[in-house]
C-alpha positions as CSV (number, residue, x, y, z in Angstrom):
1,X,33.1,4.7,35.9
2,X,29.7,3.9,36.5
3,X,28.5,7.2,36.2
4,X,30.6,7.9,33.1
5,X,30.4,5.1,30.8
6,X,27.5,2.2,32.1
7,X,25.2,5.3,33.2
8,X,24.5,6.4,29.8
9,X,24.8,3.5,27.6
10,X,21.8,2.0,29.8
11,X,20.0,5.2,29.5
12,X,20.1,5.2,25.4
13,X,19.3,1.3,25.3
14,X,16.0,2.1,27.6
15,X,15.1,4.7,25.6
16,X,15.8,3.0,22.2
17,X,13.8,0.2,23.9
18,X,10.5,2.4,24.8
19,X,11.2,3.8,21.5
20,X,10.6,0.8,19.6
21,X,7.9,-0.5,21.5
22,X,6.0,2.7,21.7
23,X,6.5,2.7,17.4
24,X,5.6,-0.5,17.0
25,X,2.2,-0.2,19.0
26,X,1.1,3.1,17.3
27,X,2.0,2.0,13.6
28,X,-0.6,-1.2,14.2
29,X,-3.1,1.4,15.8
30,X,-3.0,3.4,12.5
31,X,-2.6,0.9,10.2
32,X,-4.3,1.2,6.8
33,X,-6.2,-1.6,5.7
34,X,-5.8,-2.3,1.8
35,X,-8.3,-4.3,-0.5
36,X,-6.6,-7.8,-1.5
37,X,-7.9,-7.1,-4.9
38,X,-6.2,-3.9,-5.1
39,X,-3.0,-5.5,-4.1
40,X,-3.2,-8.8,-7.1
41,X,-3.9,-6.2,-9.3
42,X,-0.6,-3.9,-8.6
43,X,1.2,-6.6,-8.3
44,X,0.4,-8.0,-12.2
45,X,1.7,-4.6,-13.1
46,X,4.7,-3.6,-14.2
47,X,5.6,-0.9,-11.2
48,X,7.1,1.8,-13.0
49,X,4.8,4.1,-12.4
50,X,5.1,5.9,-15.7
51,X,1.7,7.5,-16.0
52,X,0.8,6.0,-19.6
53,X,-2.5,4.8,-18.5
54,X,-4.3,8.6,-17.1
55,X,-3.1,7.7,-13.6
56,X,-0.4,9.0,-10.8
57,X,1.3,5.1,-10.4
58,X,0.2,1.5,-10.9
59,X,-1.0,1.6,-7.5
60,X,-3.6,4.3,-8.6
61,X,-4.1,2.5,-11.6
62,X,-5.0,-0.7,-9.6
63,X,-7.1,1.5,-7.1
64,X,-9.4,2.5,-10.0
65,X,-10.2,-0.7,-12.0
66,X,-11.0,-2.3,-9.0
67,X,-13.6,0.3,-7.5
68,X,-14.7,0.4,-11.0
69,X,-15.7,-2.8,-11.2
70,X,-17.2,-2.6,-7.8
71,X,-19.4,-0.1,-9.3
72,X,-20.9,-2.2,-12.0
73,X,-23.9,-3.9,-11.9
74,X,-22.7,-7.5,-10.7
75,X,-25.2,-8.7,-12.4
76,X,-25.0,-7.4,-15.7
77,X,-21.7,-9.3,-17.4
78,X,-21.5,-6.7,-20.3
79,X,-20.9,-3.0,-17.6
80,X,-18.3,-6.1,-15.7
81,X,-16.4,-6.3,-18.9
82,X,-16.6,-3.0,-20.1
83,X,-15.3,-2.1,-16.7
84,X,-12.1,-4.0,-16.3
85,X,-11.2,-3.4,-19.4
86,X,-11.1,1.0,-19.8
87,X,-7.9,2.5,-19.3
88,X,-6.0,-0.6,-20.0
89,X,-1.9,-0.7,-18.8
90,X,0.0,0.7,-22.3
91,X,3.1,-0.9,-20.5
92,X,3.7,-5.1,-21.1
93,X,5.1,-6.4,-18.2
C-alpha cells in the first residue's frame, strides 16, 4: 500500500514543492524593473490597445512619452511641453 498509493503522492508533492520554489527564485532573479512613470502613465489610459495613437498598445504609448520627455531639455519648459504633448491618446477614457 505504501508503495502503491503514499509512494507516489509524496513523490509529486516534493516535486511540485521544488518546483515552486525553484520558479519562484528564478522569476525574482530575472525580474524586469519598470519606470514608475511608465506605469502612472499606462494606467491613465484607457488599455485597449487599439493602435490610434502610431503605437503597438498603451503600454508602448506610455513607454514613449515618458522617454520623450526624458529627452528634453529639463530646463527649457517649451521642448517639456511640446514633448508630452505629441502623439496625444485619440481614445477618452
Amino acid at each position: 500500500m505504501f508503495e502503491t498509493y503514499i509512494l507516489p503522492v509524496l513523490m509529486f508533492a516534493v516535486m511540485g514543492l521544488v518546483a515552486g520554489i525553484l520558479l519562484t527564485v528564478v522569476s525574482k532573479l530575472f525580474e524586469v524593473k519598470t519606470e514608475p512613470r511608465t506605469e502612472e502613465v499606462n494606467e491613465a489610459l484607457p488599455q485597449i490597445n487599439c493602435g490610434a495613437c502610431g503605437d503597438s498598445g498603451c503600454g508602448d504609448y506610455a513607454k514613449g512619452r515618458v522617454s520623450l520627455v526624458d529627452t528634453a531639455d529639463a530646463g527649457d519648459e517649451e521642448d517639456m511641453e511640446n514633448a508630452a504633448g505629441q502623439g496625444l491618446c485619440l481614445i477618452n477614457s
